[in-house]
C-alpha positions, -999 to 999 in steps of 0.1 A, spaced: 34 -271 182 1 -292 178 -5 -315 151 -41 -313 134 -55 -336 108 -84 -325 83 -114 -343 82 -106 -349 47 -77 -371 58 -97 -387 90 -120 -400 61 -92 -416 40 -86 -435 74 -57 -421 88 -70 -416 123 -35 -424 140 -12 -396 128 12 -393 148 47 -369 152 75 -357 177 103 -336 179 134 -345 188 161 -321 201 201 -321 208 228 -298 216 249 -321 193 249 -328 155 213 -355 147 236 -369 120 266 -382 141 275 -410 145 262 -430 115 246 -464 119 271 -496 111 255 -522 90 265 -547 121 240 -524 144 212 -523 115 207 -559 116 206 -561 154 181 -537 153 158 -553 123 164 -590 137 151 -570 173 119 -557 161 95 -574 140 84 -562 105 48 -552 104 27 -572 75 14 -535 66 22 -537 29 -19 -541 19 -25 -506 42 -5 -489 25 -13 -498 -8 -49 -489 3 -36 -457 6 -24 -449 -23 -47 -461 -42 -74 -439 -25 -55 -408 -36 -59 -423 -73 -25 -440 -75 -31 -479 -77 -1 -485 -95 27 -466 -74 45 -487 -51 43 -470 -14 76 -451 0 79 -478 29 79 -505 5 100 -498 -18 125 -489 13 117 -522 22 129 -539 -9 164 -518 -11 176 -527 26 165 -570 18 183 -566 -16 218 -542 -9 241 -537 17 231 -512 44 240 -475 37 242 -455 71 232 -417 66 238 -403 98 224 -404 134 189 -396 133 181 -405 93 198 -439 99 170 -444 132 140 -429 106 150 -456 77 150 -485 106 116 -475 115 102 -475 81 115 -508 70 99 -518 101 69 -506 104 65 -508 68 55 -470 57 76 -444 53 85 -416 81 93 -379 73 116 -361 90 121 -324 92 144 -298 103 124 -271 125 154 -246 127 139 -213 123 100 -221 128 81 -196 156 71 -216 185 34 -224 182 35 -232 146 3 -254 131 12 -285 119 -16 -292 96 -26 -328 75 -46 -319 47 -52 -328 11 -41 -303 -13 -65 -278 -26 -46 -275 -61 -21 -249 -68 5 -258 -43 42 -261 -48 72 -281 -32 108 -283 -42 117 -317 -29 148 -327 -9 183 -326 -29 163 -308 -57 165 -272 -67 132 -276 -92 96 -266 -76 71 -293 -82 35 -290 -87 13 -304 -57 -24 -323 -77 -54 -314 -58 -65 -342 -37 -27 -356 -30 -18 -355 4 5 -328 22 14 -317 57 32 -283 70 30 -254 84 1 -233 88 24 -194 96 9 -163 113 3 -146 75 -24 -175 68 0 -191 44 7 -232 40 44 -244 35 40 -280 28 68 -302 43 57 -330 23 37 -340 -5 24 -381 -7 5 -390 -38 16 -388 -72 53 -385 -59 66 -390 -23 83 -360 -15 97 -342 14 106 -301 12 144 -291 9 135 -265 29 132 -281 60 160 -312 52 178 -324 76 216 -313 76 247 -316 103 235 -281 116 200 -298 127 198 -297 162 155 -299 165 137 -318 138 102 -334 137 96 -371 128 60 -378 114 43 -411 108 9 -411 86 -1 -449 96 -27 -463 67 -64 -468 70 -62 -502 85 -36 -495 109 -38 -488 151 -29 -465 173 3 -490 182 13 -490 148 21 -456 145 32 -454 182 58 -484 177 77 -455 153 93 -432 184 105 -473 199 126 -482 170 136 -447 167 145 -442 202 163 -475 207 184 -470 174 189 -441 187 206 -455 221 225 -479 201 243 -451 183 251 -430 218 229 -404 201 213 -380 231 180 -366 217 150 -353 239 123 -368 220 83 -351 229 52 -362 210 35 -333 196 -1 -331 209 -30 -338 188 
């Protein structure tokens, strides 16, 4: 696999893209994070003042008034109890809160080795049924999406960023999952640590929970 972002994308300023897979021979969901080991793991890491970023971000794409994903994931962890998902979710939403944007994740299960995966904006005309949904969504041109580019020549977006914040159900994570990718967009004022700090907080969470995972960055 080899990650490639569209010029389109380098000129909204997200020049830091970064993604991994991660692999087991054992369940990605198991076990699931305690809310005791969640607030080791935010009081260990600090929180990145990356709310202004992100915001640029979504206002580029014509969205000024939608509050970003990482944000609003932000505000739900400070305001209820934890909720654990499972294993490798529960590592994702740790990272997000911290680095303050949000962090797909992807189940890879079935995808030829070699597949393109391709940061774009949308040309118009796409579609996406988003996670725990059974409904196909328009994609606007101009929002942002990533997938796979397949042998045919076709795109299968894995997520769509923009009017909504979607990932596909396609490619959701489940107990089966045993290779998934994590991707982190960064925002146009961010660094190269910033997105690079993701695969830290998701590796130690990771340890913390006993979960084995081979994690590899994908190349750029």
């Amino acid at each position: 696999m080899k990650l490639t972002v569209a010029p389109e994308v380098r000129d909204l300023g997200l020049r830091h893209a970064r993604a991994w897979t991660l692999t087991s021979d054992t369940s990605l969901l198991e076990p699931v994070l305690s809310a005791t080991d969640a607030a080791a793991l935010l009081s260990r890491f600090p929180h990145e003042d990356s709310a202004l970023g992100y915001r640029k971000l979504i206002s580029s794409l014509g969205y000024p008034d939608t509050t970003p994903a990482g944000e609003r994931l932000r505000q739900l962890v400070a305001e209820r109890p934890w909720q654990g998902h499972g294993g490798v979710v529960d590592a994702i939403n740790i990272a997000s809160v911290v680095v303050g944007g949000g962090i797909g994740l992807h189940d890879l299960a079935g995808l030829p080795k070699g597949t393109p995966l391709v940061i774009r904006r949308s040309p118009g005309g796409e579609r996406i049924v988003p996670a725990f949904s059974s409904r196909s969504r328009p994609i606007p041109a101009g929002d942002l999406t990533y997938g796979m580019h397949h042998p045919d020549g076709t795109f299968a977006p894995m997520a769509w960023l923009g009017k909504r914040d979607s990932d596909s159900a396609e490619h959701q994570v489940t107990a089966q999952s045993r290779i998934v990718c994590a991707i982190a967009l960064g925002h146009p004022d961010d660094s190269p640590e910033h997105t690079d700090s993701v695969i830290t907080v998701v590796a130690a969470a990771l340890e913390l929970l006993g979960l084995r995972a081979e994690i590899r960055a994908v190349p750029c």
